[in-house]
Wavefront OBJ file of the C-alpha trace (Angstrom):
o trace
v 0.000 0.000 0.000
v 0.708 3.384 -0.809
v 2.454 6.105 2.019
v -0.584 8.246 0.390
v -2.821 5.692 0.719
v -1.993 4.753 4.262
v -2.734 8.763 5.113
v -5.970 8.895 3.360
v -6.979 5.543 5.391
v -6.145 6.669 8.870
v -7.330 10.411 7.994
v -10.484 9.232 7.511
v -10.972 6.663 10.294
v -9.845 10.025 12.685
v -12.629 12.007 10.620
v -15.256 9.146 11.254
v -16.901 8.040 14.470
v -14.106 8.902 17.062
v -13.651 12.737 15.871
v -17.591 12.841 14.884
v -18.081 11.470 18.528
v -15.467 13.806 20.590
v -15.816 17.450 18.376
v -19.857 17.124 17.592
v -20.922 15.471 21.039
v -18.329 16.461 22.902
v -19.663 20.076 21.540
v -23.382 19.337 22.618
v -22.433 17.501 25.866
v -20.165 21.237 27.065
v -23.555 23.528 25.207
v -25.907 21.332 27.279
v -23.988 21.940 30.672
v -23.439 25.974 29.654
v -26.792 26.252 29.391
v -26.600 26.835 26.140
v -25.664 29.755 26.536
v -24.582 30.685 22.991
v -28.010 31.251 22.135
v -29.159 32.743 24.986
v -26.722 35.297 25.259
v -26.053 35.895 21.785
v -26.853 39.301 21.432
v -25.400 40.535 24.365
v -21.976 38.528 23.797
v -21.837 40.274 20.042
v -22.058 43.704 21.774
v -19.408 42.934 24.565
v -16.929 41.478 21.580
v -17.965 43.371 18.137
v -19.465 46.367 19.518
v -17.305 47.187 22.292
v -13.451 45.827 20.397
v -12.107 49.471 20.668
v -12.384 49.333 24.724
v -9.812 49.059 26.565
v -9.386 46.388 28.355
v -8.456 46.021 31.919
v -6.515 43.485 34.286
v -3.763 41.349 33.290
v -1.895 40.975 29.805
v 0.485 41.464 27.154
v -2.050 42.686 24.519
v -5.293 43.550 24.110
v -8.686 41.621 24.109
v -9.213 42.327 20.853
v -5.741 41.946 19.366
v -5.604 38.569 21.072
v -8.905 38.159 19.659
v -8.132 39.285 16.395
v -4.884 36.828 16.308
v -6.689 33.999 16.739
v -9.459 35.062 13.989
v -6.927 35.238 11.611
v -5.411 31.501 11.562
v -9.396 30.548 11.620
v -9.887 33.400 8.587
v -7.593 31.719 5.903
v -7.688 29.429 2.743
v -9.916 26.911 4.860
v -13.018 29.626 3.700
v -12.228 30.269 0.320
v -10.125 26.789 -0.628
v -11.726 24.614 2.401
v -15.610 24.848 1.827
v -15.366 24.191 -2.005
v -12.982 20.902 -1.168
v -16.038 20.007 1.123
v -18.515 20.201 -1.241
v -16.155 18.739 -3.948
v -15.666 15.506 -1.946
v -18.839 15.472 0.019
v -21.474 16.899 -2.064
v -23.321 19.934 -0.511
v -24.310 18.611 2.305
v -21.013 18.756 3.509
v -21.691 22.473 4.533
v -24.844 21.116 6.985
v -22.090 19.716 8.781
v -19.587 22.750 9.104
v -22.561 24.723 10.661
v -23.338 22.161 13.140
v -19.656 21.784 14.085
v -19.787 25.520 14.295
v -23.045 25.958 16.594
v -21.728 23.086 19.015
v -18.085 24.040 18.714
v -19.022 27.617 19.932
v -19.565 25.765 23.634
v -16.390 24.135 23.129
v -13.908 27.054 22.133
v -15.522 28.891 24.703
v -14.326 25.982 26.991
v -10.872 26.556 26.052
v -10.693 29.897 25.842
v -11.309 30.119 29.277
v -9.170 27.375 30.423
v -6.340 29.037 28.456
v -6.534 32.073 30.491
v -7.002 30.371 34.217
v -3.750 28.276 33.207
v -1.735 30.504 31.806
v 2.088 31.355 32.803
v 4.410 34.195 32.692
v 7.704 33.448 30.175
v 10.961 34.688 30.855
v 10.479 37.676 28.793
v 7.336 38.363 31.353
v 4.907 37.520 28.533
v 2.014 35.707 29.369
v 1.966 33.053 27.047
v -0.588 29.891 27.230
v -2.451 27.429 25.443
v -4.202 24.098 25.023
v -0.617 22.536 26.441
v -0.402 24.450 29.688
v -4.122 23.738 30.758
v -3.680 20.176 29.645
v -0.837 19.836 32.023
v -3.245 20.472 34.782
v -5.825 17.943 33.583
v -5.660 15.040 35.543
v -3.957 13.206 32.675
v -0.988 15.630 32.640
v 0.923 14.103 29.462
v -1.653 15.220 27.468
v -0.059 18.661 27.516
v 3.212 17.655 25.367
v 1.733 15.762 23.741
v -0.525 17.834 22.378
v 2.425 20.737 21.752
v 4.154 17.771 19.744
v 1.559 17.235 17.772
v 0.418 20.533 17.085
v 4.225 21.268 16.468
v 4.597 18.913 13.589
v 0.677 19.563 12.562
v 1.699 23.356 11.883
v 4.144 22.523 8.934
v 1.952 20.531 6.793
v -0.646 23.389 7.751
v 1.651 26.229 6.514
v 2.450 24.165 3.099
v -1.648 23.432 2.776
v -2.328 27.533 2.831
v 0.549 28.389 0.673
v -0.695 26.062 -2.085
v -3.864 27.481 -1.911
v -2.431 30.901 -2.967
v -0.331 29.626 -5.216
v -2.986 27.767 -7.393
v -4.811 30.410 -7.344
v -2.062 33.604 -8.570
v -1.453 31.235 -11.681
v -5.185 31.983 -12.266
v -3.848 35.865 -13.207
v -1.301 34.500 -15.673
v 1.597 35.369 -12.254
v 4.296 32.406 -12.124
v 3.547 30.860 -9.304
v 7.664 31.370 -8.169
v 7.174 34.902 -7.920
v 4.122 34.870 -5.885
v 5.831 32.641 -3.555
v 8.876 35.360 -3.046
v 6.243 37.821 -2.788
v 4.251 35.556 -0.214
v 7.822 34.316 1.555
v 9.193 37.852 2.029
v 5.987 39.606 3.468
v 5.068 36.709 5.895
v 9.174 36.662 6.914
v 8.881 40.627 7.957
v 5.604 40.072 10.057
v 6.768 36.806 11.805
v 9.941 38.038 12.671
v 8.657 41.293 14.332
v 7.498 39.753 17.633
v 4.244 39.346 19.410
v 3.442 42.319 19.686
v 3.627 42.934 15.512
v 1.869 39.817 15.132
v -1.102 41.451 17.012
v -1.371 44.856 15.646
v -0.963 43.725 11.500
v -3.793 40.973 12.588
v -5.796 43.886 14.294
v -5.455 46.079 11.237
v -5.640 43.289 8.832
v -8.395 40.699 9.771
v -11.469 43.423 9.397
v -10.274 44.543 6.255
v -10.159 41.661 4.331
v -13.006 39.700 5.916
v -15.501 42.760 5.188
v -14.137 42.936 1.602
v -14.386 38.957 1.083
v -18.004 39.460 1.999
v -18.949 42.694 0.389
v -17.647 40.505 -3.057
v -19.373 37.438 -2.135
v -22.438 39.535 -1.662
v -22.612 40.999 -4.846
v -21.694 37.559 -6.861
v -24.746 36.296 -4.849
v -26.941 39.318 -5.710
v -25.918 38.290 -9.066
v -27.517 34.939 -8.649
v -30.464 35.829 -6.325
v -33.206 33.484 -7.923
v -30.748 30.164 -7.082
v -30.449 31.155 -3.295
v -33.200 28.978 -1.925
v -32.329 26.280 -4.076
v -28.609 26.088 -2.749
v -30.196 25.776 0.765
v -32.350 23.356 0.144
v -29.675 20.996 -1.360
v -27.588 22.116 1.321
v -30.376 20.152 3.732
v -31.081 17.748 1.312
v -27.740 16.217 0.820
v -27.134 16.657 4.630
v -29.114 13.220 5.220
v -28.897 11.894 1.575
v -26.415 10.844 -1.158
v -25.779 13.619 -3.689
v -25.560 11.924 -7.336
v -22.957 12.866 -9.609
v -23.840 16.051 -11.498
v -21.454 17.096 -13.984
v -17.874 17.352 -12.972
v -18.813 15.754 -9.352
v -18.853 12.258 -9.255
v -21.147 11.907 -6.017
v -21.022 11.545 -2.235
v -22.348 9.383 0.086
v -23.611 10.658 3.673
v -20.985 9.821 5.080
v -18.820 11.607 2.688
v -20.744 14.832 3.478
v -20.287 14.477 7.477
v -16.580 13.584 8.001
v -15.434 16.515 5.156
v -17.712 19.128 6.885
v -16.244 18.296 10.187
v -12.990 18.053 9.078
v -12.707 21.490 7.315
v -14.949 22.842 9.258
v -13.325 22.058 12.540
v -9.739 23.155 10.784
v -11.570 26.619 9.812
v -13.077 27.629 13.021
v -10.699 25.812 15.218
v -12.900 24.893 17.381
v -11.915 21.462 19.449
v -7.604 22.057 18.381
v -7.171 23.954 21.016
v -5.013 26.722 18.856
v -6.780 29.582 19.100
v -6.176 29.534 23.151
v -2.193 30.218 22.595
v -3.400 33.738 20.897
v -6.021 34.389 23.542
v -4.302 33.576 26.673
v -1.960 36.775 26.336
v -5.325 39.098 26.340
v -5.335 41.537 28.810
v -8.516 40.411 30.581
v -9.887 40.621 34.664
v -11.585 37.007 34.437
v -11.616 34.247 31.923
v -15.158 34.020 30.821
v -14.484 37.618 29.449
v -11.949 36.219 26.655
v -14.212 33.216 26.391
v -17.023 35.408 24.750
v -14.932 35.727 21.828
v -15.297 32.262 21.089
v -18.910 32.734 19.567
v -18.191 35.988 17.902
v -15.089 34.441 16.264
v -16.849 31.016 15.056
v -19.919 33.014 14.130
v -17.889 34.706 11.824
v -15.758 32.221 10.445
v -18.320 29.526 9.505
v -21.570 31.020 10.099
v -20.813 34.067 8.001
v -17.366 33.616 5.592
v -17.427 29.772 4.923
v -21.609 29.955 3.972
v -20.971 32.724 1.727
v -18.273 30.961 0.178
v -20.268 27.660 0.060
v -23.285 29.782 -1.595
v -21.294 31.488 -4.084
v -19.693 27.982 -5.312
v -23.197 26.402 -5.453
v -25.055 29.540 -6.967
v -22.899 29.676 -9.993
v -23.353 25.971 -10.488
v -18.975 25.502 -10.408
v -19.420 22.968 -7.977
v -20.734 20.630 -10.870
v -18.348 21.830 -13.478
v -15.099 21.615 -12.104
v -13.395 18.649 -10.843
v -12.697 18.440 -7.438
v -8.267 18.390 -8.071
v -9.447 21.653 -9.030
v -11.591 22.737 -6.505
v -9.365 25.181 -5.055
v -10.278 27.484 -7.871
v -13.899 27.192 -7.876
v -14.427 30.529 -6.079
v -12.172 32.390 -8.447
v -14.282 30.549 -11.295
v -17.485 31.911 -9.619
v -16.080 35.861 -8.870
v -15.227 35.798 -12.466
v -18.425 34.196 -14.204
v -20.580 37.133 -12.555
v -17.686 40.038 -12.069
v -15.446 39.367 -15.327
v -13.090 36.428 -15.339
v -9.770 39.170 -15.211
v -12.174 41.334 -12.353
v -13.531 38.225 -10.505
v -10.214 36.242 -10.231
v -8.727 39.574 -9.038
v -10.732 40.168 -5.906
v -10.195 36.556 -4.628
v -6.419 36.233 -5.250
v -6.096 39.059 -3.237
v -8.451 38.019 -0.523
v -6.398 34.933 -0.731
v -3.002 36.704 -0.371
v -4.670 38.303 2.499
v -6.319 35.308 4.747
v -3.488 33.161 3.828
v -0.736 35.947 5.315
v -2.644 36.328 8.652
v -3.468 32.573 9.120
v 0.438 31.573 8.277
v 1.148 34.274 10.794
v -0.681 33.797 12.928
v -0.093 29.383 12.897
v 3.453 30.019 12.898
v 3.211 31.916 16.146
v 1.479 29.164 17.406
v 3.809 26.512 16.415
v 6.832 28.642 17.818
v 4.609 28.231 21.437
v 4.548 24.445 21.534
v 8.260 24.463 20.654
v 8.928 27.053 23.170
v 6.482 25.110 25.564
v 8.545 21.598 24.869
v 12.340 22.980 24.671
v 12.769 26.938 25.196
v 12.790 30.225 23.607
v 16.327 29.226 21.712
v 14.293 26.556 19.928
v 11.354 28.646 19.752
v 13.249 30.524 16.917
v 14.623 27.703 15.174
v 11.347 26.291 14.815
v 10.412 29.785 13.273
v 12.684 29.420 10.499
v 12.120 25.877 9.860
v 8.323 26.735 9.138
v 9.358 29.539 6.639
v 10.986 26.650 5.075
v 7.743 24.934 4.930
v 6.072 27.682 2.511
v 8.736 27.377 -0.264
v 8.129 23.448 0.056
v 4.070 24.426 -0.920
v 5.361 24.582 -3.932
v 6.140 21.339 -4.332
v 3.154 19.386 -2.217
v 0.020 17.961 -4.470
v -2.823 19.384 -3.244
v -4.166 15.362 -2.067
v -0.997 14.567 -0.104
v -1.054 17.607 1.950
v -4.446 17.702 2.757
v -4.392 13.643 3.670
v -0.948 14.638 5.881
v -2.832 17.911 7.554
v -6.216 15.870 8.463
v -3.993 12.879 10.012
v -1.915 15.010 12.146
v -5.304 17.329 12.503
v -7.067 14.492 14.041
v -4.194 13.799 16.996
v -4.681 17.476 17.808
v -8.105 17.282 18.242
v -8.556 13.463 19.843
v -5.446 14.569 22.098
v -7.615 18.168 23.091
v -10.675 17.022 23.386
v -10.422 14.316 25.527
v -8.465 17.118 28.036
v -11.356 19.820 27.435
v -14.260 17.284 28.281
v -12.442 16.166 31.445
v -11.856 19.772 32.861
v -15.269 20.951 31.238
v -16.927 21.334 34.508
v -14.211 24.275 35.387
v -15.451 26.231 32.431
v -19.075 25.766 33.395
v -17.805 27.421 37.052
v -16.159 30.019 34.961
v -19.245 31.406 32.991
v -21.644 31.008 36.531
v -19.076 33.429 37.760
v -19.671 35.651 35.008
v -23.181 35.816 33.893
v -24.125 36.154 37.718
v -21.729 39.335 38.696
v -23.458 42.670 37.436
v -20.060 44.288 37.304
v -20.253 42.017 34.161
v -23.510 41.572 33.243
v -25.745 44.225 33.982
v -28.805 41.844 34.245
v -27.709 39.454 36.714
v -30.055 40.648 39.444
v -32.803 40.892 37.657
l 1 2 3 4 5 6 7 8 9 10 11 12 13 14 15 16 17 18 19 20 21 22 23 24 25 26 27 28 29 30 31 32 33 34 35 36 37 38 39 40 41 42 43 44 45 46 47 48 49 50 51 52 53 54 55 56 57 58 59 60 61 62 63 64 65 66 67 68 69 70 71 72 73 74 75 76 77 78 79 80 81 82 83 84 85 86 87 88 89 90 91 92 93 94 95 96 97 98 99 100 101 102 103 104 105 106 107 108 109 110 111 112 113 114 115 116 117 118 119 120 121 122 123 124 125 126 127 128 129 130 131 132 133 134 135 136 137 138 139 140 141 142 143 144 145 146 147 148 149 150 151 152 153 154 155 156 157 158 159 160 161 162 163 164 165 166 167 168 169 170 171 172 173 174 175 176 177 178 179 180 181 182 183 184 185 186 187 188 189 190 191 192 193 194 195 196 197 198 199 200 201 202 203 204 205 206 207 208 209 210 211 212 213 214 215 216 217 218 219 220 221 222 223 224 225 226 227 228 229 230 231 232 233 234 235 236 237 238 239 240 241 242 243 244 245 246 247 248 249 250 251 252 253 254 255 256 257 258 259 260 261 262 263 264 265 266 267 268 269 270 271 272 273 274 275 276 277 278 279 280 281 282 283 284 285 286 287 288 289 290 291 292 293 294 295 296 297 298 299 300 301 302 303 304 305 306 307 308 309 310 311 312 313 314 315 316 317 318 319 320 321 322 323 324 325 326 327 328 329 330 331 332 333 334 335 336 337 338 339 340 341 342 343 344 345 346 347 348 349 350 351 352 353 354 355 356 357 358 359 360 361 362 363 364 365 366 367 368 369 370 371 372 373 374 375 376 377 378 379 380 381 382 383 384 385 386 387 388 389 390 391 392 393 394 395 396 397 398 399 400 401 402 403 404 405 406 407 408 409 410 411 412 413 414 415 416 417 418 419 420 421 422 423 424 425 426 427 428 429 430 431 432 433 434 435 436 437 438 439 440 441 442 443 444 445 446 447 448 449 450 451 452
């Protein structure tokens, strides 16, 4: 048997019961004990995180709320939205995008769960940076090896992760007639200045950054829909559909069984919105915050976002335009660009994704990079901390090289011990979080209606 083989075998035994079990109960087990309280606070949580980012924030913490916050949304903002959701439908039919929502709604409990288990566990470095993560509250579980463990894997995950997003770019700059070798120097230089300007440079290009281009993704995907108005409904409804029943092959998609649909809406669902990996938490611990349930509310802002707004208009602009059944799925990657140009002018269209792309892919390699320096600095020290930097800028010149299968079938493997290795950790200490968000929702210094 094939090495590719072998990963596309154990990738998708990961993506099947025992991931479908841990991220999408695990995620209704934790929203049953909060109280669901992603619903029932909804409103109020997008004021305290959208409507009140430019506060500033008090307590303890390196940076900001929001440019923790804002971190963290840009490794979930990247090629997963515009590259992910059409690889979903590609290999799972439409259906595939019922599933990314539901991974979304539950996972909301579940980031929120280690967002504020992040904070309550983090630790001071030697530079006096708070710095934490999915490894340091993991340590404290009561099945402490979890914690290197899960920086290990999450070190090695990072690499295949960084190679995945740069391909995605790549692919799509030869759209515009660019050799793809000079949009990887352009790509390797401007990610190699940001990286190597510290945490605190990280934070404030995300902070500028992430609103930008997710507003102007949007604003595009808005008008290619408004374009296409009359085929709305009918994208939902297949959406449903095909959520609970085989899609038939249609053109240039050869089918998908149910099965099909639920482990590749999980998988690039979960890798969008981060939910159950326990990244986002390394960004978020160095927020500058007076309890932990106040970082945790950025959790459902940040997923709501992600999934609920960037990766359904993606998925509705790929089925509106009907590319999903013209284009292969080895070329699914450029099934947005396809779609931009088919209502905006192919030279218009392509445009205004490719530089979306440029743009998510910067601030999630950024921002994953970052990460990955943390579990090395977490496992060996600061010294290897920066090797580990430079070994992932090798990492986008080898995107180059990768086919788009094998590094996809190497990123959901490694994915899958992230997430198995998390989970189990996050559902253990779960009842800590629940404590957490009592604590918050029932002081009126935080929320004003606690008394009444």
């Amino acid at each position: 048997m094939k090495f590719l083989d072998i990963l596309i075998n154990l990738a998708n035994w990961f993506w099947g019961p025992p991931i479908l079990i841990l991220l999408v109960g695990g995620g209704l087990y934790l929203t049953i004990r909060l109280g669901f309280f992603q619903f029932r606070y909804f409103g109020y949580i997008l004021k305290q995180t959208f409507g009140g980012m430019f506060k500033k924030s008090d307590g303890e913490g390196s940076v900001s709320a929001f440019a923790a916050a804002a971190t963290a949304l840009a490794s979930c903002i990247g090629g997963a939205n515009i590259v992910g959701v059409p690889v979903a439908i590609a290999l799972g039919g439409p259906g595939a995008v019922f599933w990314m929502w539901v991974t979304a709604l539950v996972g909301m409990a579940t980031k929120f769960t280690e967002i504020t288990l992040g904070i309550k566990y983090r630790e001071k470095n030697e530079k006096g940076e708070f710095v934490g993560g999915a490894m340091y509250y993991l340590k404290n579980s009561p099945l402490p090896f979890l914690g290197p463990l899960f920086a290990f894997f999450l070190m090695i995950e990072i690499a295949p992760s960084i190679s995945t997003q740069t391909l995605t770019f790549i692919q799509n700059v030869e759209l515009l007639g660019i050799s793809k070798y000079v949009g990887l120097g352009i790509f390797f230089i401007i990610v190699g200045a940001i990286v190597f300007g510290g945490l605190k440079g990280v934070a404030r290009f995300c902070e500028i950054a992430v609103p930008f281009m997710a507003a102007f993704y949007i604003l595009g995907g808005l008008v290619v829909i408004a374009f296409n108005l009359k085929h709305v409904p009918g994208a939902f409804a297949t959406i449903f559909a095909h959520a609970f029943s085989p899609a038939a092959a249609v053109g240039g998609f050869s089918g998908a069984a149910v099965a099909q649909a639920m482990r590749n809406g999980i998988a690039r669902g979960c890798y969008s919105n981060e939910a159950g990996m326990g990244t986002s938490t390394i960004a978020h611990a160095s927020a500058t915050v007076e309890i932990p349930a106040q970082q945790g509310l950025w959790a459902v802002f940040e997923i709501f976002v992600d999934t609920i707004i960037v990766c359904t208009v993606t998925a509705i602009v790929v089925l509106v335009s009907g590319v999903w059944t013209e284009i292969p799925s080895d070329l699914a990657a450029t099934m947005p660009a396809q779609a931009f140009g088919a209502a905006l002018g192919a030279g218009f269209g392509s445009t205004i994704v490719s530089v979306c792309l440029l743009l998510f892919v910067i601030t999630t390699v950024v921002a994953i990079i970052f990460f990955g320096e943390k579990q090395a600095e977490f496992l060996f020290g600061h010294t290897v901390a920066i090797i580990c930097r430079c070994v992932y800028m090798v990492f986008i010149v080898l995107g180059v090289v990768f086919n788009l299968e094998t590094a996809y079938s190497l990123l959901d493997f490694l994915l899958g011990l992230v997430v198995i290795t998390n989970m189990i950790g996050v559902l253990l200490m779960g009842g800590q979080a629940v404590e957490m968000k009592n604590q918050y929702f029932k002081d009126p210094k935080y929320y004003p209606k606690a008394n009444k």
